[in-house]
C-alpha positions as CSV (number, residue, x, y, z in Angstrom):
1,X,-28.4,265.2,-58.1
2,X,-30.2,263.7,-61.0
3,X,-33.2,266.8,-61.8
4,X,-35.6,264.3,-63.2
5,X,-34.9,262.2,-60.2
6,X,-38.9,262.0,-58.3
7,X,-38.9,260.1,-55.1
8,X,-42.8,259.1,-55.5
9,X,-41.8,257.4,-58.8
10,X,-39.3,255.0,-57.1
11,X,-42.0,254.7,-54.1
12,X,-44.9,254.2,-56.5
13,X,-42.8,251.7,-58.8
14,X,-41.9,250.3,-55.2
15,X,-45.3,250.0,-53.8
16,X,-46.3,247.8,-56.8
17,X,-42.9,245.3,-57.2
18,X,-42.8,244.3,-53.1
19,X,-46.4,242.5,-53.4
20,X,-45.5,241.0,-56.8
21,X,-42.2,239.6,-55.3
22,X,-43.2,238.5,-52.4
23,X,-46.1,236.4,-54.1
24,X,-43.8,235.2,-57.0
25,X,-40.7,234.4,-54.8
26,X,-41.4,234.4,-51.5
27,X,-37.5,236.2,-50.3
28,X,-36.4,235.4,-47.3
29,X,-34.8,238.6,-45.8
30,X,-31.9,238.3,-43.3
31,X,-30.0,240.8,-41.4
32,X,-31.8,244.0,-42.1
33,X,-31.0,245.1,-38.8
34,X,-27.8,245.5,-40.0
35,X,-29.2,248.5,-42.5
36,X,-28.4,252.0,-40.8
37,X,-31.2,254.1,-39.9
38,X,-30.0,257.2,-41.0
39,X,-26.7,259.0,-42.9
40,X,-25.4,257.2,-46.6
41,X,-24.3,254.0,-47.1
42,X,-23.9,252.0,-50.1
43,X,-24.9,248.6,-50.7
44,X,-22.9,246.2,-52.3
45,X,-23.5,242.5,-53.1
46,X,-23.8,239.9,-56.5
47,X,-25.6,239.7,-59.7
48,X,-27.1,237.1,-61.0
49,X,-30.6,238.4,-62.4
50,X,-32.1,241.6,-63.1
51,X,-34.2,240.7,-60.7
52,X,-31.9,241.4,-57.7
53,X,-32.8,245.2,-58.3
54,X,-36.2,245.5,-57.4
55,X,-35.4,242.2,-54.6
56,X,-33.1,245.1,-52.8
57,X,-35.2,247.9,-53.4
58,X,-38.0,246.1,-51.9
59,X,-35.8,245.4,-48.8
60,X,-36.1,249.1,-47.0
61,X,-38.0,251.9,-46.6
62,X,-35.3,254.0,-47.9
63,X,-34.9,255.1,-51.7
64,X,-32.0,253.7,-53.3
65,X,-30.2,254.8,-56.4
66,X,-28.7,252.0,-58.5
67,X,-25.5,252.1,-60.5
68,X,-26.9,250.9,-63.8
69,X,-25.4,250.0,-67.3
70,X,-25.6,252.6,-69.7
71,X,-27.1,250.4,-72.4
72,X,-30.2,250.9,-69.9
73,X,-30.0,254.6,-71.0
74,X,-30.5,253.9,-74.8
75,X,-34.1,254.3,-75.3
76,X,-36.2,257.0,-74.9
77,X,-38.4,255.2,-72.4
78,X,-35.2,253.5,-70.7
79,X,-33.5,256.8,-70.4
80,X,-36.9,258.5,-69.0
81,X,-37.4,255.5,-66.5
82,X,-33.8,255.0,-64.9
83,X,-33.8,258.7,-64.4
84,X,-37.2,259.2,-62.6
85,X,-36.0,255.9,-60.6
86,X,-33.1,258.2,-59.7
87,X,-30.5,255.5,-61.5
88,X,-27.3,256.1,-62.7
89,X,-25.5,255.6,-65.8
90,X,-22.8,253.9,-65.8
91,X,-20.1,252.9,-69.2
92,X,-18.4,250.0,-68.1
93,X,-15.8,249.4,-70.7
94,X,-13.6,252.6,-68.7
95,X,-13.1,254.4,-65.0
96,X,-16.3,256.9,-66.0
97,X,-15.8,260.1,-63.7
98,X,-19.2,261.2,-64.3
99,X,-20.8,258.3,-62.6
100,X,-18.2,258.6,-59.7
101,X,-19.2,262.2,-59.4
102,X,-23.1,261.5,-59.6
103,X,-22.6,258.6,-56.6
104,X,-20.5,260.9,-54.2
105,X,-23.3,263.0,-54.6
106,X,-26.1,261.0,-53.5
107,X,-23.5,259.8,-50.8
108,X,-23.1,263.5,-49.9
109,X,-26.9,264.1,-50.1
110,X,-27.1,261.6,-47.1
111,X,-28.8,259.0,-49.2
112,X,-28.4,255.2,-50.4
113,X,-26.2,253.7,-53.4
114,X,-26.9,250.3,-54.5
115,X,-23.8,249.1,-56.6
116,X,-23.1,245.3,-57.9
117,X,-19.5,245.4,-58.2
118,X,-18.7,242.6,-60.3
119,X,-20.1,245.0,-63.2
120,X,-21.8,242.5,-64.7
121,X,-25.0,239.6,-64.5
122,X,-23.2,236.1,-63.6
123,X,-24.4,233.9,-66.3
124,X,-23.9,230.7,-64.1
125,X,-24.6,232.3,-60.3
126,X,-20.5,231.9,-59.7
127,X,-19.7,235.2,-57.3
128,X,-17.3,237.0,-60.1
129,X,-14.3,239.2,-59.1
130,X,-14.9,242.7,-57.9
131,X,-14.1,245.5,-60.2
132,X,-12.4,248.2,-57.9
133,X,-13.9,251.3,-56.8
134,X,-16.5,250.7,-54.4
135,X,-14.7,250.8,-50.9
136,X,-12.8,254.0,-52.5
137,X,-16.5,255.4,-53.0
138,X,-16.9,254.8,-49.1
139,X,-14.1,256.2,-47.7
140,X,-14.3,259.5,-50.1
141,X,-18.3,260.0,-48.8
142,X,-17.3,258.9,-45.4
143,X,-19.7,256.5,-45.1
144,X,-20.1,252.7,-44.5
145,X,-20.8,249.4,-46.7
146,X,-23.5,247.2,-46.6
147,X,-22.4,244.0,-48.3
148,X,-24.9,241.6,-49.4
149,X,-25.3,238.0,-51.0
150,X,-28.4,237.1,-53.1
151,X,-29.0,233.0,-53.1
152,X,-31.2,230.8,-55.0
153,X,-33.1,231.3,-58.1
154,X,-36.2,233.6,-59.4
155,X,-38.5,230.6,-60.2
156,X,-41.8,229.7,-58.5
157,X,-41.6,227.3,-55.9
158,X,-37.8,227.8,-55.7
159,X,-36.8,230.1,-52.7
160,X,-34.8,233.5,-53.3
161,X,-32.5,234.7,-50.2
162,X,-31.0,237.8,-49.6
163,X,-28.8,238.5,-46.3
164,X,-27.0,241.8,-45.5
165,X,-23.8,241.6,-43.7
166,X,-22.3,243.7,-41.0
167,X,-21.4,247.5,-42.3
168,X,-18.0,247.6,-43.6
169,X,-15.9,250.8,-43.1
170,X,-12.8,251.3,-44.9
171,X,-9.8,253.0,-44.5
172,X,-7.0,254.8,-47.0
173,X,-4.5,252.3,-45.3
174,X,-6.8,249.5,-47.1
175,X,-6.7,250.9,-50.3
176,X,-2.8,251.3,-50.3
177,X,-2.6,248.1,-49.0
178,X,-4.8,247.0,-52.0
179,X,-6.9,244.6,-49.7
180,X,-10.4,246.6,-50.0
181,X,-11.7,245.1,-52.9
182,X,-10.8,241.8,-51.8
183,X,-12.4,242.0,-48.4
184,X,-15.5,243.4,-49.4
185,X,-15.4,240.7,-52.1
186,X,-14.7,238.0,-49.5
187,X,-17.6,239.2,-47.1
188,X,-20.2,239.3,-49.8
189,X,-19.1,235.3,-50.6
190,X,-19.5,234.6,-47.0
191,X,-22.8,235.9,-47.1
192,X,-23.8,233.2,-49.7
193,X,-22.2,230.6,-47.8
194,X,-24.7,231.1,-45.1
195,X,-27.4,228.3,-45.4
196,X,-31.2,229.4,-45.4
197,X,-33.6,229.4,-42.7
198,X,-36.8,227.5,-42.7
199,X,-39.0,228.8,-45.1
């Protein structure tokens, strides 16, 4: 666990985004009954702004430690910030074992992981393939996946969506198989089929 990691940073930082959001965007929020109550789980979903972070971490109660970039990390203030918020780094360019180590322990600490697994922002909204990793993650803490899709764009008078999906459980069998990425993959892209509800 991160020791500059402070809960009452993320809840304070959270206490001030979900008005802001909800004012500026106006989400609509669909299937958080599908969050568990208690025990880990990672969430998993697209990325198409920077935005989507504080839209999911304005979804739940719960604290939720984001796999970030490690260009986040560079500055002084960056480095300070994404570490109170309990982030972690992540270099994208190889399989980085410290990150993995870092996210089965917040996983093993019974808490939440909040991972976009296409690794990158989509410049043009387009759900882009999955880098692989993320059901492994799951199976290796034991715990489920919450996949998510994020619709529509961060503009006033525009509507923003986010829906979680049913919790995904993987087995080793899926990994041999090769098919985990692809199903978690497909699920999220389902979610953004789903049309709106009236707003």
């Amino acid at each position: 666990m991160n020791k500059n990691y402070s809960k009452n940073t993320f809840k304070v930082v959270r206490s001030i985004l979900s008005p802001l959001m909800k004012v500026t965007f106006r989400p609509q929020v669909v299937g958080v009954e599908n969050l568990p109550k208690e025990g880990p789980f990672i969430l998993a979903g697209n990325h198409q702004s920077i935005l989507d972070i504080p839209l999911v971490a304005t979804t739940t109660k719960k604290e939720i430690h984001f796999i970030a970039k490690d260009e986040l990390f560079k500055t002084k203030l960056g480095n300070y910030l994404m570490h109170k918020l309990g982030a972690i780094s992540i270099k994208r360019d190889k399989i980085d074992l410290e990150a993995i180590h870092k996210s089965l322990g917040i996983l093993k600490n019974s808490e939440i992981l909040g991972i976009f697994p296409e690794g990158t922002r989509s410049k043009d909204g387009t759900l882009q393939p999955f880098k692989s990793g993320t059901p492994m993650l799951s199976i290796k803490a034991d715990c489920p996946i919450i996949p998510f899709g994020i619709s529509g764009e961060y503009k006033i008078g525009k509507k923003i969506k986010i829906q979680f999906g049913e919790a995904i459980k993987f087995k080793k069998e899926d990994i041999k198989k090769g098919e985990a990425d692809q199903t978690l993959y497909n699920q999220v892209k389902q979610l953004l089929k789903k049309k709106s509800l009236p707003m």
